[in-house]
C-alpha atoms as a printed R data frame, in Angstrom:
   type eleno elety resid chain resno       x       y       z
1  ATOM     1    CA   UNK     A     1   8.443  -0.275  -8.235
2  ATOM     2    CA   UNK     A     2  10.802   2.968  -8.401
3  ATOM     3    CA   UNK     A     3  10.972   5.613  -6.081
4  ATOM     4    CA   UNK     A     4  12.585   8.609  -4.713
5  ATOM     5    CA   UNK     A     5  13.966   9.366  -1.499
6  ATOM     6    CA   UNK     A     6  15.958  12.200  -0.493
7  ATOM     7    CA   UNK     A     7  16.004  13.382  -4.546
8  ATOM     8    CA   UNK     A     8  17.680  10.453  -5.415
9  ATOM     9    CA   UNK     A     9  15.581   7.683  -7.531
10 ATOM    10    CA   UNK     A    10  15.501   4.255  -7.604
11 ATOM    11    CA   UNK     A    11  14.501   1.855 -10.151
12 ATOM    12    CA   UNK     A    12  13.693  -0.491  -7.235
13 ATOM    13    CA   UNK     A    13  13.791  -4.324  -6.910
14 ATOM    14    CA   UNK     A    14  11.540  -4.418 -10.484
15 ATOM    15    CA   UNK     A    15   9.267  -6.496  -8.933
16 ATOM    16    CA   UNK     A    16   6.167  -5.020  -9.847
17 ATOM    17    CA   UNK     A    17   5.497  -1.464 -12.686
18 ATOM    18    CA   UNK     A    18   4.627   2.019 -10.821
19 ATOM    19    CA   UNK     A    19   6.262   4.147  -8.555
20 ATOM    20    CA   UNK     A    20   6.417   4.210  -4.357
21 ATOM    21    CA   UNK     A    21   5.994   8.083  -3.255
22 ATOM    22    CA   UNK     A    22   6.099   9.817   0.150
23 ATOM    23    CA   UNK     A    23   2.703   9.697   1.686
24 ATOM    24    CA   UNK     A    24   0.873  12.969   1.360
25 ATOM    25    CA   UNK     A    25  -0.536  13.303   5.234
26 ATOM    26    CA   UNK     A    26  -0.182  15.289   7.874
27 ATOM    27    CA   UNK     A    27   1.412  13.176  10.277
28 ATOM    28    CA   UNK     A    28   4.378  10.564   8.827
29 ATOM    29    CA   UNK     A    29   5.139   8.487   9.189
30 ATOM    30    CA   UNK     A    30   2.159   6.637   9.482
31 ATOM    31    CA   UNK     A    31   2.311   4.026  12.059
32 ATOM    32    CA   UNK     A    32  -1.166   2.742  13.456
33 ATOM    33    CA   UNK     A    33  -3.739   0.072  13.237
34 ATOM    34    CA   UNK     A    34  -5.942  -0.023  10.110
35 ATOM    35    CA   UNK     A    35  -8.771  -2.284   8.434
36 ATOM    36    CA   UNK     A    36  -7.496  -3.116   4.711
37 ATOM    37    CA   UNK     A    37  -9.779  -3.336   1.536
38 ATOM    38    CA   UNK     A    38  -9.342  -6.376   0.209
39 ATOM    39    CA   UNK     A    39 -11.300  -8.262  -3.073
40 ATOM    40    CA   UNK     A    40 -13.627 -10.751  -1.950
41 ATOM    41    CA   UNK     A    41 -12.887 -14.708  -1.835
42 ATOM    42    CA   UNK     A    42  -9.191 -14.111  -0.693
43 ATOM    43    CA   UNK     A    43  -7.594 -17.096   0.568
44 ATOM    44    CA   UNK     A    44  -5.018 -15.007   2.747
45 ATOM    45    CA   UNK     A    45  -8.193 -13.199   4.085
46 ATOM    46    CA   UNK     A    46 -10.866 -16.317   4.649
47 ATOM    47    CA   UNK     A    47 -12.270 -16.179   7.816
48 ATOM    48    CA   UNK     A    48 -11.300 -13.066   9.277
49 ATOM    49    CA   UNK     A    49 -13.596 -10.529  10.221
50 ATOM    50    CA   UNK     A    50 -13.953  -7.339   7.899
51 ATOM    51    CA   UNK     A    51 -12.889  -4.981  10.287
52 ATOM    52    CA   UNK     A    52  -9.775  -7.089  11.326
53 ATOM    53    CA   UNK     A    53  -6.828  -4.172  12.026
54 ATOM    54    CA   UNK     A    54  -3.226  -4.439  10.676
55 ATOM    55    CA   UNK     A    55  -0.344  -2.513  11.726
56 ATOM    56    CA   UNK     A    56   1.529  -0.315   9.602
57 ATOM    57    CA   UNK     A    57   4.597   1.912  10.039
58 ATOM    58    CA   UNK     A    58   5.921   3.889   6.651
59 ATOM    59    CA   UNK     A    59   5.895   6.805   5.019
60 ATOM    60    CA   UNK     A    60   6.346   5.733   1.859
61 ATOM    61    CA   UNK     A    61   4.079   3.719  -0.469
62 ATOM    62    CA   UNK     A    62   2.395   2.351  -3.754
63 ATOM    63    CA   UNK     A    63  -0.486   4.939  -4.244
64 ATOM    64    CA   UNK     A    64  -1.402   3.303  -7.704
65 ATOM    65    CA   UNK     A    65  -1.839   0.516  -9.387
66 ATOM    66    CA   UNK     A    66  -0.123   0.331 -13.096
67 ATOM    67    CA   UNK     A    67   0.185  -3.755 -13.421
68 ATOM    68    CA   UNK     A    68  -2.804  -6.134 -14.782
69 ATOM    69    CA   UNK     A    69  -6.018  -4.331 -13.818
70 ATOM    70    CA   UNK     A    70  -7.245  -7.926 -12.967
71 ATOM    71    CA   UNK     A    71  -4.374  -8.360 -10.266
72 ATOM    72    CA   UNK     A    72  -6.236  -8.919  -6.559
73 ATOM    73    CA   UNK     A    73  -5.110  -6.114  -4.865
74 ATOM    74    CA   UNK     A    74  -5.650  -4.996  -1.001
75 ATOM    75    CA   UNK     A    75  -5.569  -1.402   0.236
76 ATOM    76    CA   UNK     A    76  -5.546   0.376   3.351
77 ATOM    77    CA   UNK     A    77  -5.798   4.576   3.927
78 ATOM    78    CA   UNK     A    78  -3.609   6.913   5.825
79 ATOM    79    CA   UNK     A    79  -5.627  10.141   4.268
80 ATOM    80    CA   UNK     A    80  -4.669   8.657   1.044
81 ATOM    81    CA   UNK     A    81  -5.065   4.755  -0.217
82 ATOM    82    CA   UNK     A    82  -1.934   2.666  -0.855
83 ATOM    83    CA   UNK     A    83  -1.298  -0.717  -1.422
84 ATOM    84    CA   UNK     A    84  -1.056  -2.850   1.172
């Protein structure tokens, strides 16, 4: 994915299309316990409970999705969505 940080972009590792922006929140970066979003049937997933927390600490991320609209994705929200 590319990016930009401190005005100077990045075509990134190329390992996936889109970009990875600054998150646009109040308080960064965002470091704290969240539930994820994840597609249903997910082997990485299977028997955990739906509100099963995750710990995060960025303040950058994938806010969209611009590869195969089929792709499995999971997502989490610090006042915005973003891949996680």
């Amino acid at each position: 994915a590319r990016g930009v940080e401190f005005g100077v972009e990045s075509t990134g590792c190329g390992q996936w299309p889109g970009s990875v922006v600054r998150l646009d929140a109040p308080v960064i970066p965002h470091m704290g316990w969240n539930v994820v979003d994840s597609p249903a049937g997910r082997v990485l997933f299977k028997g955990m409970d739906a509100d099963t927390r995750f710990y995060f600490v960025h303040s950058y991320a994938a806010q969209q999705w611009e590869g195969d609209p089929n792709a499995l994705l999971t997502w989490a929200t610090h006042h915005v969505p973003f891949l996680a």
